[in-house]
TINU-388844 format. One record per residue (C-alpha): x, y, z. Coordinates in steps of 0.5 Angstrom, whole numbers. Layout:
// residues N
xx = X | yy = Y | zz = Z $
...
***
This chain:
// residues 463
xx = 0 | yy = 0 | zz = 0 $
xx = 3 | yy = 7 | zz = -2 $
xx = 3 | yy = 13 | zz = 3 $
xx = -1 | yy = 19 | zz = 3 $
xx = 3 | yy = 25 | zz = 3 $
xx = -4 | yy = 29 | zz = 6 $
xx = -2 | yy = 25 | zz = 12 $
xx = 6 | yy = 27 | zz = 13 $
xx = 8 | yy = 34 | zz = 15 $
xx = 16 | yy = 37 | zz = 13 $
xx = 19 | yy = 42 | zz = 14 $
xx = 25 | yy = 45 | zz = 13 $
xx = 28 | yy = 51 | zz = 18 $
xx = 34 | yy = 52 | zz = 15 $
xx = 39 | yy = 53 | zz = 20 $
xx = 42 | yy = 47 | zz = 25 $
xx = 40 | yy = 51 | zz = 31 $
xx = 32 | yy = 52 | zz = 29 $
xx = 33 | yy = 44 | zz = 28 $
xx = 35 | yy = 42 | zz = 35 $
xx = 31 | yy = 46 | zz = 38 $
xx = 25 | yy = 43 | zz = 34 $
xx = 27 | yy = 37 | zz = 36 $
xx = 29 | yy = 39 | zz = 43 $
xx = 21 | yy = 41 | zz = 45 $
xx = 18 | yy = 35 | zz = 42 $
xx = 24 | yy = 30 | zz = 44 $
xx = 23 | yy = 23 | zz = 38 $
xx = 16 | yy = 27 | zz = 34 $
xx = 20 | yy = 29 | zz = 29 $
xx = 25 | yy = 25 | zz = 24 $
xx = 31 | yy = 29 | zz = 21 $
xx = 31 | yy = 27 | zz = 14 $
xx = 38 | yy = 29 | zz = 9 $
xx = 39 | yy = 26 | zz = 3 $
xx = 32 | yy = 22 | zz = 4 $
xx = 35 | yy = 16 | zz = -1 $
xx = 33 | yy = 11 | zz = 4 $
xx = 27 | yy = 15 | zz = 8 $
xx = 23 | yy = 15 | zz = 1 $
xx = 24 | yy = 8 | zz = -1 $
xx = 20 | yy = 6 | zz = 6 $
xx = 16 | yy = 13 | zz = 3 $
xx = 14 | yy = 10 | zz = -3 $
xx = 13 | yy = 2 | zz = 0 $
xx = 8 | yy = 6 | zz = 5 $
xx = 11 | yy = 4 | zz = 11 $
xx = 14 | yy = 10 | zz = 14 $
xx = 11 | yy = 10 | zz = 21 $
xx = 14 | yy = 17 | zz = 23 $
xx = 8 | yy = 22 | zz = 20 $
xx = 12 | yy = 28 | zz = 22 $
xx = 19 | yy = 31 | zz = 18 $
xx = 25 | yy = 35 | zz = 19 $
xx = 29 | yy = 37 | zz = 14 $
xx = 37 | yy = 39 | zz = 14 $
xx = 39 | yy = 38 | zz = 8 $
xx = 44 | yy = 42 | zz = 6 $
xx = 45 | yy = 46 | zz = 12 $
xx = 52 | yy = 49 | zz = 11 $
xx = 53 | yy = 47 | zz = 18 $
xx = 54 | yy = 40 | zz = 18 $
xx = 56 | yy = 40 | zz = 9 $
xx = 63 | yy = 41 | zz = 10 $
xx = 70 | yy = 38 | zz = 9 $
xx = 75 | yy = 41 | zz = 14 $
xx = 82 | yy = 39 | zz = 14 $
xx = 86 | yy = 40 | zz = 20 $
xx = 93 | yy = 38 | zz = 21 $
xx = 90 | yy = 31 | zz = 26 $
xx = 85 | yy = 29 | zz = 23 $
xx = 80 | yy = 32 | zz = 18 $
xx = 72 | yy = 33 | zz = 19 $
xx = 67 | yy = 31 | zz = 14 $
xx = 60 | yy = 34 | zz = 16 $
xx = 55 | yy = 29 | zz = 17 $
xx = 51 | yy = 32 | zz = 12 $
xx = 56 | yy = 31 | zz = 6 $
xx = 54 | yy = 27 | zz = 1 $
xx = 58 | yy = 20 | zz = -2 $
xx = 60 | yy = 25 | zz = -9 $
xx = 62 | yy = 29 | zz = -3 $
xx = 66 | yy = 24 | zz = 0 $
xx = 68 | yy = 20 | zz = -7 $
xx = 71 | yy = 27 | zz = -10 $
xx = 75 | yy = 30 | zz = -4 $
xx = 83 | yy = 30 | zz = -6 $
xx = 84 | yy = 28 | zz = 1 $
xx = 79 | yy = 23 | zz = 3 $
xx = 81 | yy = 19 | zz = -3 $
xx = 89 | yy = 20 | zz = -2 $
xx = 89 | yy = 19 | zz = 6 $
xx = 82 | yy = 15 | zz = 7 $
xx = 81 | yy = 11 | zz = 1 $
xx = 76 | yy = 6 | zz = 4 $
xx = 71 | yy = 10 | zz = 6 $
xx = 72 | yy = 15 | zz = -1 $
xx = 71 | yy = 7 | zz = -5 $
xx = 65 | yy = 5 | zz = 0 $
xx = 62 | yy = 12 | zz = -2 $
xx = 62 | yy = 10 | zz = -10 $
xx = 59 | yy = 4 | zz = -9 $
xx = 54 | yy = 6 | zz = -5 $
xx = 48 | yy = 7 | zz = -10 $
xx = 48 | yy = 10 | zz = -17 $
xx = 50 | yy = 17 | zz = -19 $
xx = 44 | yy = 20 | zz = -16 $
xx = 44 | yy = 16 | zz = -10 $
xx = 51 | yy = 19 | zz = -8 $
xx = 49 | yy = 26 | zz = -10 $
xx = 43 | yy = 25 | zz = -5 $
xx = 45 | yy = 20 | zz = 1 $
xx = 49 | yy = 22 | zz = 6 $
xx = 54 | yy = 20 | zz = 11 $
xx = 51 | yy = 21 | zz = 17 $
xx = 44 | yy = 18 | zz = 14 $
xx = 48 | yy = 13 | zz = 12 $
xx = 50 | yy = 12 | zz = 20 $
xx = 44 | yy = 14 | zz = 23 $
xx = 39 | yy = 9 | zz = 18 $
xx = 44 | yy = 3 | zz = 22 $
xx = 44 | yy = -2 | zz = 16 $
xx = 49 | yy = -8 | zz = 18 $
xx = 49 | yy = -7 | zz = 10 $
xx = 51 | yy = -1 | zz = 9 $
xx = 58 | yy = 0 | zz = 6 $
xx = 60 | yy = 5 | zz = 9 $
xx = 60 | yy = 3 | zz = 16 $
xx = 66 | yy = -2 | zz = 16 $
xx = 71 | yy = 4 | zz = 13 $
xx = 69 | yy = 7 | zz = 19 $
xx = 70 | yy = 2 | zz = 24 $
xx = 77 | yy = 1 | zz = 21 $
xx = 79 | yy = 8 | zz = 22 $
xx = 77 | yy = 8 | zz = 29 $
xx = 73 | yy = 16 | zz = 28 $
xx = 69 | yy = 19 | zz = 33 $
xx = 63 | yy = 23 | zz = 32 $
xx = 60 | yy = 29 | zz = 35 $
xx = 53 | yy = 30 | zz = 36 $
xx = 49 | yy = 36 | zz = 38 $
xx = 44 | yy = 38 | zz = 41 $
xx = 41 | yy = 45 | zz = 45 $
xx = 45 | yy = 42 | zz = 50 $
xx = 51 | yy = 43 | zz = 46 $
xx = 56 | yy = 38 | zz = 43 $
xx = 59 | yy = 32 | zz = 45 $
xx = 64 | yy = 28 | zz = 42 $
xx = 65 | yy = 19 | zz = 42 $
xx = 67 | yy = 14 | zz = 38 $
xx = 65 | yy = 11 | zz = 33 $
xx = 66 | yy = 4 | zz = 35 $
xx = 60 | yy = 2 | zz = 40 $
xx = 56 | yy = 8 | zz = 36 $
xx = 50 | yy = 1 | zz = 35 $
xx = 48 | yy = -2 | zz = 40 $
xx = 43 | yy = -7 | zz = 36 $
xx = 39 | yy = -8 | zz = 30 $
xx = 36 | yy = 0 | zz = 28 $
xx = 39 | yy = 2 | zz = 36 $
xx = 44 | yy = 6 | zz = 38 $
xx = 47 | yy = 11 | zz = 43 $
xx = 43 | yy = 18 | zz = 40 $
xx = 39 | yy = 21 | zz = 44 $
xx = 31 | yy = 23 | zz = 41 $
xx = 33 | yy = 30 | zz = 42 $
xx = 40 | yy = 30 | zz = 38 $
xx = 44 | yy = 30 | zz = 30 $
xx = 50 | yy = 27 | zz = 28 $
xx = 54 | yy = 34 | zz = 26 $
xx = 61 | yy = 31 | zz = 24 $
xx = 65 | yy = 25 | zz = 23 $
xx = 72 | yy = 25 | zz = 25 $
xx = 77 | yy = 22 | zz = 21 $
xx = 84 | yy = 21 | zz = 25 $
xx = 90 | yy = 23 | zz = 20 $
xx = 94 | yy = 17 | zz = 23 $
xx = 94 | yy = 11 | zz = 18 $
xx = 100 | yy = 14 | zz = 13 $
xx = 104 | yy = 7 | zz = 11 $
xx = 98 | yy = 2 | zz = 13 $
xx = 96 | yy = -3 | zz = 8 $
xx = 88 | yy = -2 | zz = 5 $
xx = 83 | yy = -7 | zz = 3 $
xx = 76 | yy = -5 | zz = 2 $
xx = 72 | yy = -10 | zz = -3 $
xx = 64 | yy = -11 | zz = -3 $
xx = 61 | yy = -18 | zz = -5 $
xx = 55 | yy = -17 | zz = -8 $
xx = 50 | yy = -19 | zz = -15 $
xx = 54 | yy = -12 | zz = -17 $
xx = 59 | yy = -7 | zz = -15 $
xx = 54 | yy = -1 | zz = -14 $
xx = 46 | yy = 0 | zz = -13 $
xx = 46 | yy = -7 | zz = -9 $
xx = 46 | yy = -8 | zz = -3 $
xx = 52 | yy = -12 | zz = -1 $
xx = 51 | yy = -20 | zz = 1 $
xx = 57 | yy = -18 | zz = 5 $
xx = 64 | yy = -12 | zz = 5 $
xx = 70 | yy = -11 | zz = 8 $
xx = 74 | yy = -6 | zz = 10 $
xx = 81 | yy = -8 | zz = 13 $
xx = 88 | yy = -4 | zz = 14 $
xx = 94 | yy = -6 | zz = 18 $
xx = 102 | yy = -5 | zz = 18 $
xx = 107 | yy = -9 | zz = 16 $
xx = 114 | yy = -11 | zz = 19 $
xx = 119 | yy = -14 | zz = 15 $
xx = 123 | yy = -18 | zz = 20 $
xx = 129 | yy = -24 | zz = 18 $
xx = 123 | yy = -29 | zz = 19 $
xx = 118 | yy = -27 | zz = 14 $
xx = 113 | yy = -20 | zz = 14 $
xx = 109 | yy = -20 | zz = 21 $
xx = 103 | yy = -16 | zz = 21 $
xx = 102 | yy = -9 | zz = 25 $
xx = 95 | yy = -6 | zz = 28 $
xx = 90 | yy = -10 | zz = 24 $
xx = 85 | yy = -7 | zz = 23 $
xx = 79 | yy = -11 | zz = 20 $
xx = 72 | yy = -9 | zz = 20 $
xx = 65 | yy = -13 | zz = 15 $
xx = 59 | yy = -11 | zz = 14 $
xx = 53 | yy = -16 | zz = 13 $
xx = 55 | yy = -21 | zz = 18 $
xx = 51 | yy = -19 | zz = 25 $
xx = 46 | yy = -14 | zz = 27 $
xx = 51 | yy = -8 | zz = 27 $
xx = 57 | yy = -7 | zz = 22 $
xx = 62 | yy = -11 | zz = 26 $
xx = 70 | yy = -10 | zz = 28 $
xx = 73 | yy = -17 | zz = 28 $
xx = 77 | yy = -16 | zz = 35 $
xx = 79 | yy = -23 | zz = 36 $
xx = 80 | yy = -23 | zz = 29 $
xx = 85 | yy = -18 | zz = 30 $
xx = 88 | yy = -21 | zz = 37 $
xx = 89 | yy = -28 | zz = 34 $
xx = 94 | yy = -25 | zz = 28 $
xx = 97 | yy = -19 | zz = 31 $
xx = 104 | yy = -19 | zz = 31 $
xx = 104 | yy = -26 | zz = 27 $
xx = 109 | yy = -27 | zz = 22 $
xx = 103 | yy = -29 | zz = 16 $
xx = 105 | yy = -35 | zz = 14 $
xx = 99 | yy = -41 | zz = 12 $
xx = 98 | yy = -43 | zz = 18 $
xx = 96 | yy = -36 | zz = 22 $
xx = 91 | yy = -34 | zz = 15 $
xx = 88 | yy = -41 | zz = 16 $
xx = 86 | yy = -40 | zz = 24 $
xx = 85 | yy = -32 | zz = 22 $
xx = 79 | yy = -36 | zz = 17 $
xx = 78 | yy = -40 | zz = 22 $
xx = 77 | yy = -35 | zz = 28 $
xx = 73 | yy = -31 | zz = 23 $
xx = 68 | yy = -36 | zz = 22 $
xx = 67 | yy = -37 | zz = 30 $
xx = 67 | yy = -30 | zz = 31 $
xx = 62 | yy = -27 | zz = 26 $
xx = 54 | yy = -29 | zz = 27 $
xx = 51 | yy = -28 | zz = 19 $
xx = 43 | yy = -30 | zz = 18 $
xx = 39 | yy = -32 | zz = 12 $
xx = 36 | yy = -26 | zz = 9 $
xx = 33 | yy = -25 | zz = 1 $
xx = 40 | yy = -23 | zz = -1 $
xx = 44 | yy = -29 | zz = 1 $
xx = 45 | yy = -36 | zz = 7 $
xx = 49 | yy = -34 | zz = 13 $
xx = 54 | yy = -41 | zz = 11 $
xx = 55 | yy = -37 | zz = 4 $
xx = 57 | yy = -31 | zz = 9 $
xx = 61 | yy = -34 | zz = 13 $
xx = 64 | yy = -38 | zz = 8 $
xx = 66 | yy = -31 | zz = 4 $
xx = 69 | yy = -28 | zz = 11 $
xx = 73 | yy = -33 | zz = 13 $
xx = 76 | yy = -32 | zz = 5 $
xx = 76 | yy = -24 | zz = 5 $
xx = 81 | yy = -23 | zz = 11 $
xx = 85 | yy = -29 | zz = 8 $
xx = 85 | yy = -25 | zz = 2 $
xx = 88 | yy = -19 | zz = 7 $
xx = 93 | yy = -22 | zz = 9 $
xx = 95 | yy = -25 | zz = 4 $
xx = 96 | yy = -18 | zz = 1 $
xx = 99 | yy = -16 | zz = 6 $
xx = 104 | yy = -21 | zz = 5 $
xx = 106 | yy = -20 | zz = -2 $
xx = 103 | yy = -26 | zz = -5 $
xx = 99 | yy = -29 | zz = -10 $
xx = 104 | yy = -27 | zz = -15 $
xx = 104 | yy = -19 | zz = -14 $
xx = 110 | yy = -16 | zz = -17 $
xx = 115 | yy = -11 | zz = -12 $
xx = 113 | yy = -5 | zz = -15 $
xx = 105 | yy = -6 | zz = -15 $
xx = 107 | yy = -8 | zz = -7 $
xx = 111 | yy = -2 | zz = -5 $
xx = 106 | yy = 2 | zz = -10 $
xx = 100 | yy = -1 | zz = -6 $
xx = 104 | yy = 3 | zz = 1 $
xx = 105 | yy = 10 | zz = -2 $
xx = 102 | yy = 16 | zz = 0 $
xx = 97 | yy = 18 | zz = -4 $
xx = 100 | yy = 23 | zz = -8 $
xx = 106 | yy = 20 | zz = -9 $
xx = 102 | yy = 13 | zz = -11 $
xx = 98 | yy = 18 | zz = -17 $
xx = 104 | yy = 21 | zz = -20 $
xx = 107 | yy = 14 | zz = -21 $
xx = 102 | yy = 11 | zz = -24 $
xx = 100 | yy = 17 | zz = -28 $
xx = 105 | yy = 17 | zz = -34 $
xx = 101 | yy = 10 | zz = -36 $
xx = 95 | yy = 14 | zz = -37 $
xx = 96 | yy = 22 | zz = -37 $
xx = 89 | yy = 24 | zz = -34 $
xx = 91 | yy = 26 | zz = -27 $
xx = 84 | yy = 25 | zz = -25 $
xx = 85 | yy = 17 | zz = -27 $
xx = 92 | yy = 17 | zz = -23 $
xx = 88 | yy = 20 | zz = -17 $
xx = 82 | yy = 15 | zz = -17 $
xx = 87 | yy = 9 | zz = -18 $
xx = 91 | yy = 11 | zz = -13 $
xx = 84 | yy = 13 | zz = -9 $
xx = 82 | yy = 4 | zz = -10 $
xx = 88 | yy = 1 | zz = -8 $
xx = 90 | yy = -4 | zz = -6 $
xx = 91 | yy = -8 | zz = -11 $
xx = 92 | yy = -16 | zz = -11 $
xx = 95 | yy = -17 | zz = -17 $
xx = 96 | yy = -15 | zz = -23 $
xx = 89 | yy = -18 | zz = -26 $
xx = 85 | yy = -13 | zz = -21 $
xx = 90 | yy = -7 | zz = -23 $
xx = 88 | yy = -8 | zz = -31 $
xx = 80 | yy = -9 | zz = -29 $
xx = 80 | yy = -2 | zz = -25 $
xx = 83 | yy = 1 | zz = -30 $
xx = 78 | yy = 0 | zz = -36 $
xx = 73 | yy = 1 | zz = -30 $
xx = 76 | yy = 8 | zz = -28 $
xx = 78 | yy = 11 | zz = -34 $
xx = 71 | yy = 9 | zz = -38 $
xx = 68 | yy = 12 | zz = -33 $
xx = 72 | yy = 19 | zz = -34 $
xx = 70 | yy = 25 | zz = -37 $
xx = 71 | yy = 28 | zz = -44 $
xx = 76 | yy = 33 | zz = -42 $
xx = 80 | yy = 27 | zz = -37 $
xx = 80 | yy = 23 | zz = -44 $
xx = 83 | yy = 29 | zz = -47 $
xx = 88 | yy = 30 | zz = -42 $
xx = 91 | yy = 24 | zz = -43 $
xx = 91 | yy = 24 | zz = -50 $
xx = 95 | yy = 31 | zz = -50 $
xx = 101 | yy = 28 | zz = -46 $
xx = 102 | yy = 24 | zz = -52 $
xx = 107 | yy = 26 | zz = -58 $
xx = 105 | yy = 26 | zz = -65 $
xx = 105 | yy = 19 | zz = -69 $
xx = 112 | yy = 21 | zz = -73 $
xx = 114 | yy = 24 | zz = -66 $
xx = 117 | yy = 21 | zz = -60 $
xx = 117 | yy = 26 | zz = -55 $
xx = 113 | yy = 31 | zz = -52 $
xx = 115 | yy = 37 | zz = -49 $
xx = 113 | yy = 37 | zz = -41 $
xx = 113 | yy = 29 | zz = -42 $
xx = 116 | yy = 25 | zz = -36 $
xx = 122 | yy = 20 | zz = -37 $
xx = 118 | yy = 14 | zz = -37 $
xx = 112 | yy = 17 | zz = -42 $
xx = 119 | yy = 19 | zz = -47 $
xx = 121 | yy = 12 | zz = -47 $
xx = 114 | yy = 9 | zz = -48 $
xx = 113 | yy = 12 | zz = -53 $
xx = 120 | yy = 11 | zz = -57 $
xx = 119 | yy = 4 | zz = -56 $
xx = 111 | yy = 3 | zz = -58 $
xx = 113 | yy = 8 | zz = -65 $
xx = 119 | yy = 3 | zz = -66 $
xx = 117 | yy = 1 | zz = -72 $
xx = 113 | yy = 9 | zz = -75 $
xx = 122 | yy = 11 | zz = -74 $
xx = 124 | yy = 5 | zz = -79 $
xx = 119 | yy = 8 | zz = -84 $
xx = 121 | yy = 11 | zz = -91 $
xx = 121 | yy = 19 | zz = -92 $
xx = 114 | yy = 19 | zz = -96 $
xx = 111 | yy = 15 | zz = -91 $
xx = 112 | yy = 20 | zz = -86 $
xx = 112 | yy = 26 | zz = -89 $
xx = 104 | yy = 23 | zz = -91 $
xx = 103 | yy = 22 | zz = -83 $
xx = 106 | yy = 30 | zz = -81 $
xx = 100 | yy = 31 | zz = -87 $
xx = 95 | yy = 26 | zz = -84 $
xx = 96 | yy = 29 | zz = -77 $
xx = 95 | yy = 36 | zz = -79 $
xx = 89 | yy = 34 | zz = -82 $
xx = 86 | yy = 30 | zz = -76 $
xx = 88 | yy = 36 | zz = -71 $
xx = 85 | yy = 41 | zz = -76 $
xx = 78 | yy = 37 | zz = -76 $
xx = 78 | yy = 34 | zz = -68 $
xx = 83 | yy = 40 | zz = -65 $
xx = 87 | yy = 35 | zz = -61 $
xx = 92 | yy = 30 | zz = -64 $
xx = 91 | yy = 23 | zz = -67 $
xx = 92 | yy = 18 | zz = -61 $
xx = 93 | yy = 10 | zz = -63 $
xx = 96 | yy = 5 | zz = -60 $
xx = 102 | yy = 4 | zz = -65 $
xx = 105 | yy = -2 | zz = -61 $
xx = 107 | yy = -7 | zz = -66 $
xx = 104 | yy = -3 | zz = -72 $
xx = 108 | yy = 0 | zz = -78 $
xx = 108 | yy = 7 | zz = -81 $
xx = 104 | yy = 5 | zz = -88 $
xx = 98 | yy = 1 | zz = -82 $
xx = 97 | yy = 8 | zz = -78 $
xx = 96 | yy = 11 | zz = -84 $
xx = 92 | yy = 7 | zz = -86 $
xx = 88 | yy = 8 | zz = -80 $
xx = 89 | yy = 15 | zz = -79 $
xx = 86 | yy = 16 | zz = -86 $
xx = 79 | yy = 12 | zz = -84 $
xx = 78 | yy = 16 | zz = -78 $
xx = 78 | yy = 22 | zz = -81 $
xx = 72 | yy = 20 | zz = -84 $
xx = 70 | yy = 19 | zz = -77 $
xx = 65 | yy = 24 | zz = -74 $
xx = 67 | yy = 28 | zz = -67 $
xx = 63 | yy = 23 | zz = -63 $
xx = 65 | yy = 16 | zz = -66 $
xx = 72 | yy = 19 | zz = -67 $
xx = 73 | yy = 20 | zz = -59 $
xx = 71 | yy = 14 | zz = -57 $
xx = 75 | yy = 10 | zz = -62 $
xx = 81 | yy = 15 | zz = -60 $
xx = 78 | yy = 13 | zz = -53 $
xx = 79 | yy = 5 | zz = -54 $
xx = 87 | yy = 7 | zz = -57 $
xx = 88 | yy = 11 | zz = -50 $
xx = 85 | yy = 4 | zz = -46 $
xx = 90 | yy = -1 | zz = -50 $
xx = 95 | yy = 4 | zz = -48 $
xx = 95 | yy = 5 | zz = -42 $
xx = 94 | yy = -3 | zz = -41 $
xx = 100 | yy = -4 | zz = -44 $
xx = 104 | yy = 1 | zz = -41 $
xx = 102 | yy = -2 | zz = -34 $
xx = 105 | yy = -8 | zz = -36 $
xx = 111 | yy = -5 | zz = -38 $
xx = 111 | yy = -1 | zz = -31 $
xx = 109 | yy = -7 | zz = -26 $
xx = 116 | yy = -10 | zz = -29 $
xx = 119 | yy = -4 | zz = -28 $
***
């Protein structure tokens, strides 16, 4: 049965201090509604029992990012696209910036909250664990004033959880202490985003290399899915803390995972499937923590860098800084299969002026070095027009021509994937594309650039 609006009331105060007092003369009459992405579905569902709605969405009080030198405070009314496009969230809290791109679709991540998704208390959501794992704290406010606890303990059991009728989320506090822990954030679901997950992890930790092997520091190691509230995996963590990974202590961490968490059947999947993924993910954990599964010294050590630095490595395998900033922004990665899907995901995903970006870091076919490019591109690109340099003076002398011909009709160079071809090829190809519309040649140049960077990511990871 569908609600009647007729029988709901909303309003909209427009300031935080008019909200808390609302909500402070009639403690538990009034609901807070933000983004309203989960609100509306109980709406449309016709099985929204409170009649009586606050609006504070886009208070400017609690929309901001603020970065301070210890920890950076994400207002509770910050949207997921908020979260998933802020340099510094991406560069130093990956996990949470990965969480909010999967949560939803574009329009769910302009509309949903972080602190909707906190106070929604679903054992699902995926956001929650990141929080877990980077140990945040929360202030909340009333016409009390503020008050500050941690996350950890926030849920108290299925939809409860310590926040008291009269009081708001306003900020998320993410401590700035996690330079040099290694991250891995997955999500077990029918797809990666506008599904909700059958079961999510996010999990960090540091590594020490000692003359026994690598032992494992600060575990950190948080799921989604796997009881009544989102769950931190305390004896998980005891059991391998300080331990050199080896087979042995990931089977018990499998084991102890198991016996830890406490899954249900539901319409999304069995508590045995649950149980048996859980055991698998903090495998796969510390096994990337380790360095196994055939994971390259340049993909490991890529994988601790600093964000920053972590994009500027990368970034001569593509050129677009936005797809070097999201690769680094998803790491870690497992191995080279998981680097070369996620960049096929991230640079499809790109805008027009990104792919742009990366197409002007190229030289010319007929060229092998671009003013302003790096060492590695240089070298890349001599040897991917190996073959264009051994050509004859007519054949170059028609790609100079053709190149002029292209920029003259599409306003950037021609891009393609020279690897293996000769000079007389790419003219050829150069010659059917500019038959080409400026749609359908954008694309195709877009595939170019794909192939590119995959092959420049091998050449990389061999580095």
């Amino acid at each position: 049965m569908r609600s009647d609006p007729w029988d709901y009331e909303l309003i909209a105060p427009g300031n935080l201090r008019s909200v808390v007092e609302l909500l402070a003369r009639s403690p538990g009459e009034w609901l807070p509604i933000a983004g309203g992405t989960d609100i509306m579905v109980q709406y449309a569902a016709g099985k929204l029992p409170s009649r009586k709605l606050v609006s504070v969405w886009n208070l400017p009080e609690l929309r901001s990012i603020d970065v301070l030198p210890d920890e950076i405070r994400v207002g509770a009314g910050s949207t997921y696209a908020d979260i998933r496009e802020h340099k510094e969230i991406a560069h130093e809290f990956s996990m949470l910036a990965r969480a909010a791109a999967w949560t939803g679709g574009i329009a769910n991540q302009n509309r949903g909250t972080i602190g909707g998704n906190i106070v929604n208390a679903s054992p699902a959501a995926d956001s929650l664990p990141a929080l877990l794992a980077y140990d945040v704290e929360l202030i909340l406010v009333s016409v009390r004033g503020e008050r500050r606890l941690p996350y950890a303990g926030f849920h108290t059991g299925y939809k409860k959880m310590r926040l008291a009728p009269d009081e708001l989320i306003q900020t998320i506090c993410l401590p700035r202490k996690f330079s040099g822990y290694v991250c891995h954030a997955r999500k077990v679901g029918s797809r990666n985003a506008q599904a909700i997950s059958k079961i999510c992890i996010a999990a960090l930790g540091r590594v020490a290399v000692t003359e026994e092997g690598k032992t494992i520091e600060d575990p950190r190691i948080a799921l989604g899915s796997v009881a009544s509230v989102p769950f931190r995996l305390g004896e998980t963590e005891r059991t391998v803390n300080g331990k050199i990974i080896d087979e042995s202590i990931v089977r018990l961490a499998r084991n102890t995972v198991i016996a830890e968490i406490k899954p249900i059947d539901d319409i999304r999947s069995t508590a045995k499937y649950r149980s048996a993924v859980a055991g698998n993910l903090v495998a796969e954990f510390l096994n990337l923590l380790a360095g196994a599964n055939g994971v390259s010294d340049v993909l490991v050590r890529w994988n601790h860098a600093p964000g920053d630095t972590a994009a500027a490595q990368i970034l001569p395998c593509c050129g677009s800084k936005q797809w070097a900033y999201e690769m680094a922004a998803r790491r870690p990665f497992k191995d080279e299969a998981a680097l070369m899907a996620v960049s096929d995901d991230t640079w499809r995903n790109l805008n027009e002026a990104d792919w742009i970006e990366a197409f002007d870091s190229h030289p010319r076919i007929g060229e092998t070095k671009r003013q302003g490019g790096t060492h590695s591109s240089d070298a890349w690109s001599r040897q991917e027009q190996e073959k264009v340099t051994e050509t004859g003076n007519a054949v170059k002398i028609a790609l100079a021509e053709g190149n002029r011909a292209y920029e003259e009709k599409f306003g950037r160079i021609f891009i393609v994937c020279a690897t293996g071809k000769s000079a007389p090829e790419i003219l050829e190809i150069l010659q059917r594309r500019l038959g080409n519309d400026a749609a359908t040649e954008l694309h195709e140049a877009a595939e170019q650039q794909r192939q590119i960077t995959q092959l420049r990511l091998k050449k990389w990871l061999r580095v």
